[in-house]
C-alpha positions in Angstrom: 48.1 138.3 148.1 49.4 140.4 151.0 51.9 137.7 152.2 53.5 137.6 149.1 54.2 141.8 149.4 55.1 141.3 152.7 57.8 138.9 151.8 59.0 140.7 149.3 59.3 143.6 151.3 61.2 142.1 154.1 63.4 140.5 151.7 64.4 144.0 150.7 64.4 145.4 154.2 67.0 142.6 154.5 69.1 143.7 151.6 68.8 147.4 152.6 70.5 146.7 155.6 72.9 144.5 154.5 74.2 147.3 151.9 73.8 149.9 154.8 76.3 147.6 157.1 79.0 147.1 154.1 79.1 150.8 153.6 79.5 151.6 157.3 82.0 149.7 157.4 83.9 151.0 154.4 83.4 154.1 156.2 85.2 152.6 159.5 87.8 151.7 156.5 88.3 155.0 155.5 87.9 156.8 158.7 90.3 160.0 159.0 91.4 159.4 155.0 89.7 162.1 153.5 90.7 161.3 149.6 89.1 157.6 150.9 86.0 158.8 152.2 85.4 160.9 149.1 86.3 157.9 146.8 83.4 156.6 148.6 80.9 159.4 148.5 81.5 159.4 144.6 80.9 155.8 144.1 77.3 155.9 146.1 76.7 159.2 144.2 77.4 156.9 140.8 75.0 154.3 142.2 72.2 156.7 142.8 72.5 158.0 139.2 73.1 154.6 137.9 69.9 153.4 139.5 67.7 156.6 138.8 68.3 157.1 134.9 68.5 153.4 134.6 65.8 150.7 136.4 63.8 153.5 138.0 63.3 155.5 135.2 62.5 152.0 133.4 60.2 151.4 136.3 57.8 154.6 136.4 54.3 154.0 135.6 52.2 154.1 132.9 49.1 155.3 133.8 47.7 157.6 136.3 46.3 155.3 138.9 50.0 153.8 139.5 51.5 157.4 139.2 49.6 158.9 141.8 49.8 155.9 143.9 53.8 156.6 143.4 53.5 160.0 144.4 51.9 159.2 147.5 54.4 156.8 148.3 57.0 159.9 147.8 55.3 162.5 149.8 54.5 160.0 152.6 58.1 158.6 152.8 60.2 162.0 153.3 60.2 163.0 149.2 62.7 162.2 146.5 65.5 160.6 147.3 68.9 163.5 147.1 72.2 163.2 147.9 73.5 166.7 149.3 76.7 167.9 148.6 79.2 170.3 150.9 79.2 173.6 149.6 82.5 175.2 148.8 81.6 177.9 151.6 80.9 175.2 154.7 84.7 173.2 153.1 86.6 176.2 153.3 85.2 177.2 156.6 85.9 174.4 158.1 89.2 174.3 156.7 89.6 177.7 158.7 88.4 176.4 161.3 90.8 173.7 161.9 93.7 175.8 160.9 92.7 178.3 164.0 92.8 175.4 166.3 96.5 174.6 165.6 
C-alpha cells in the first residue's frame, strides 16, 4: 500500500521539478526585461489562483479525520502556500536607488 504512495509521490516530485526547470529557464529568457519577467510573475500568480479556487478547493476534505491530517501536513511543511508581492515602498526605493548610482 505504501509503494503505491511512494510512487505516486515521486512521480510528482518528478513533475515538480520539471515545471520548476521550465520556469527557470523562462526566467534566463527574460532576464534584464523587466515588462518580461513581470508577464511571468502574473502568469504563476494566475496558476496559483487557478489551482487554489479550482481543484484544491474541490479537493479539501470532508470530514475531520482528513482535515486535521491536512492541517498537519500545512504546519509541518512551512504553512500555506503565498505568493508575496513587492510593495510600492521597496519598488520605488530601489528605483532611487539605481538612479543615485548613475
Amino acid at each position: 500500500m505504501n509503494n503505491g504512495k511512494s510512487l505516486n509521490s515521486k512521480k510528482l516530485d518528478s513533475k515538480l521539478q520539471d515545471v520548476n526547470n521550465v520556469i527557470f529557464e523562462a526566467v534566463k529568457v527574460c532576464e534584464k526585461d523587466s515588462v518580461a519577467l513581470l508577464a511571468l510573475l502574473r502568469q504563476v500568480e494566475h496558476l496559483h489562483r487557478e489551482i487554489r479556487e479550482g481543484v484544491f478547493q474541490e479537493s479539501l476534505p470532508d470530514n475531520r479525520q482528513a482535515l486535521y491530517s491536512l492541517l498537519k501536513e500545512i504546519e509541518a511543511e512551512g504553512g500555506w502556500p503565498y505568493i508575496e508581492r513587492m510593495r510600492l515602498k521597496a519598488f520605488l526605493s530601489k528605483m532611487l536607488d539605481d538612479s543615485n548610482l548613475r
